[in-house]
TIGULUM-874327 format. One record per residue (C-alpha): residue number from 1; residue in three letters; x negated, z, y. Coordinates in steps of 0.1 Angstrom, whole numbers, plus 5000, padded with zeros to 4 digits. Each point is the difference from the previous one (the first is absolute). Layout:
// residues N
<atom num="NUM" residu="ALA" x="X" z="Z" y="Y"/>
...
//
This chain:
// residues 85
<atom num="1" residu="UNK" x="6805" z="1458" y="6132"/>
<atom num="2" residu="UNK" x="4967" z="4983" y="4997"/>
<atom num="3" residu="UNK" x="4969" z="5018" y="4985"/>
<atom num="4" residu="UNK" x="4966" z="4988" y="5003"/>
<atom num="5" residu="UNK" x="4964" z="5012" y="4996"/>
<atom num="6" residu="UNK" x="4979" z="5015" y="5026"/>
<atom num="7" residu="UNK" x="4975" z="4973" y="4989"/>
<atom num="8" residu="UNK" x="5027" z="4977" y="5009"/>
<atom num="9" residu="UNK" x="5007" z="5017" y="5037"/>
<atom num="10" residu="UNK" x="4959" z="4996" y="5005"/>
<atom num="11" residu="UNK" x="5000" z="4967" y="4994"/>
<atom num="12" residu="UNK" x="5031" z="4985" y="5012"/>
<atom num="13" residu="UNK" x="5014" z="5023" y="5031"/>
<atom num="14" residu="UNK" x="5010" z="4974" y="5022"/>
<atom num="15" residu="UNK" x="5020" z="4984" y="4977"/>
<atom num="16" residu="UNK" x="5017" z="5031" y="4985"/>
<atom num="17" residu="UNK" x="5005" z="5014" y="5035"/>
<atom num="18" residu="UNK" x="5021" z="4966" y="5009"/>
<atom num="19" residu="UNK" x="5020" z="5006" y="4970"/>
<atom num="20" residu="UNK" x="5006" z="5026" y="5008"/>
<atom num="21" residu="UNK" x="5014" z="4995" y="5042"/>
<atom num="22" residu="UNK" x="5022" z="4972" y="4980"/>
<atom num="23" residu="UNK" x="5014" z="5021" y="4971"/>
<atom num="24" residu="UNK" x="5002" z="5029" y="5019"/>
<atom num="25" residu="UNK" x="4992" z="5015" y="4954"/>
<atom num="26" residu="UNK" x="4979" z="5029" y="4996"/>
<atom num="27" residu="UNK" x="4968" z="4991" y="4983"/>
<atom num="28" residu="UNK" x="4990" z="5028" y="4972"/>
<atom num="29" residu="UNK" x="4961" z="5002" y="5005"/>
<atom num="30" residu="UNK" x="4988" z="5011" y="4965"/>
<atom num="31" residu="UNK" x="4966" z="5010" y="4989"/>
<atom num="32" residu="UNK" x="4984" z="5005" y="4969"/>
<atom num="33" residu="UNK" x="5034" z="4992" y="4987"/>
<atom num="34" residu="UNK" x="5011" z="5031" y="5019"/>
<atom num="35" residu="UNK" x="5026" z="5000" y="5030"/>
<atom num="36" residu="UNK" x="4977" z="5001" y="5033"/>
<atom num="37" residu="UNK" x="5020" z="4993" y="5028"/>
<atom num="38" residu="UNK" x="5028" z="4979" y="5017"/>
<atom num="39" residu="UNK" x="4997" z="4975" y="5023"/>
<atom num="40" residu="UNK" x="5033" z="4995" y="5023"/>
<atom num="41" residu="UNK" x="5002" z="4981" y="5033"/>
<atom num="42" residu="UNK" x="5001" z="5018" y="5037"/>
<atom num="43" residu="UNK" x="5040" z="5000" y="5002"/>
<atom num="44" residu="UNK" x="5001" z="5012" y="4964"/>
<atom num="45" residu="UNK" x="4984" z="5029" y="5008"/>
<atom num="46" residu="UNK" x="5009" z="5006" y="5039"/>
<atom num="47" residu="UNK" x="5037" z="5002" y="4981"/>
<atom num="48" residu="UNK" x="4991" z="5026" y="4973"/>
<atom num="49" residu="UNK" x="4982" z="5019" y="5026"/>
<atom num="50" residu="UNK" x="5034" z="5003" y="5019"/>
<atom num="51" residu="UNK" x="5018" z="5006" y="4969"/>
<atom num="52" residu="UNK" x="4979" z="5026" y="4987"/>
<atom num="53" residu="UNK" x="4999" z="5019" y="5037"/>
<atom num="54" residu="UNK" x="5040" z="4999" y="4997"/>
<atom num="55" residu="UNK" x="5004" z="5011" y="4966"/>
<atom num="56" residu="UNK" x="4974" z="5027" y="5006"/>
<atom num="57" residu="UNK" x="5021" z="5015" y="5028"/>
<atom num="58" residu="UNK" x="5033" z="5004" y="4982"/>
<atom num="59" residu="UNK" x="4979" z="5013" y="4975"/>
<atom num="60" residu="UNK" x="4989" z="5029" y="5025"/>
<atom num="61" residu="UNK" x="5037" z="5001" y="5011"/>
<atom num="62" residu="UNK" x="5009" z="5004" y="4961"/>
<atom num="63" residu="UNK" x="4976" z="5028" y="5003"/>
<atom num="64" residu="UNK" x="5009" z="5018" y="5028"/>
<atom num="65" residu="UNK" x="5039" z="5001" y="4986"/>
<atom num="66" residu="UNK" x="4981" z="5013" y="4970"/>
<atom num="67" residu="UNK" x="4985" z="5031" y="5022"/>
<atom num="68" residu="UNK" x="5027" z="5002" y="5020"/>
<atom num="69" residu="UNK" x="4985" z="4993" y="5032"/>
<atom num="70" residu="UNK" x="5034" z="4985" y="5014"/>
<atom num="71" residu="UNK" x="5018" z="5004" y="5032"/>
<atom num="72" residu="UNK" x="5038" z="4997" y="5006"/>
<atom num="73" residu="UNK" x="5009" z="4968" y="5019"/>
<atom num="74" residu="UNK" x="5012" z="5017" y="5034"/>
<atom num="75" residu="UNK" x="4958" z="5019" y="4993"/>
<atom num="76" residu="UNK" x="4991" z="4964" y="5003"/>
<atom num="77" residu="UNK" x="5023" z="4993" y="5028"/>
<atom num="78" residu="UNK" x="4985" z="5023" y="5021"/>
<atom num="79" residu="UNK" x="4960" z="4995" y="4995"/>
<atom num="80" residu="UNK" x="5007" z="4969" y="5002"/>
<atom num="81" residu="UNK" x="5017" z="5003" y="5038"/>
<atom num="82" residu="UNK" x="4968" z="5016" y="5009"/>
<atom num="83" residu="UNK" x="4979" z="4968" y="4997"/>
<atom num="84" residu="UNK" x="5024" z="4974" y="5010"/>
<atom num="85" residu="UNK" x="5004" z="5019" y="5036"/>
//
């Protein structure tokens, strides 16, 4: 991974933003020598949007197991008929 200055994303954002659409890299933004922020391309982040929606339903899945807020499968079976009538 790349890092570069904010100083640097000032003054040369066009170019680092067509590096970046080519290496598809996350650029590490830093400021006063101090991490600031990343700079990923659209489908980079579109893709850890999904990923992170998907991971956080299991996690409430993994939760509700955890509660045990479970039905049987026939339970599921049967609300399930309900809306597919």
């Amino acid at each position: 991974m790349r890092t570069e200055l904010v100083t640097t994303l000032k003054r040369q954002a066009t170019e680092l933003l067509s590096d970046l659409e080519r290496s598809k890299q996350p650029i590490l933004i830093t400021q006063h020598g101090l991490p600031s922020a990343y700079l990923v391309d659209v489908e980079t982040y579109e893709l850890m949007q999904q990923r992170m929606s998907v991971l956080e339903g299991i996690a409430r899945g993994e939760q509700a197991v955890a509660e045990g807020r479970v039905i049987t499968h026939d339970q599921a079976k049967t609300r399930l008929a309900r809306w597919l009538k």
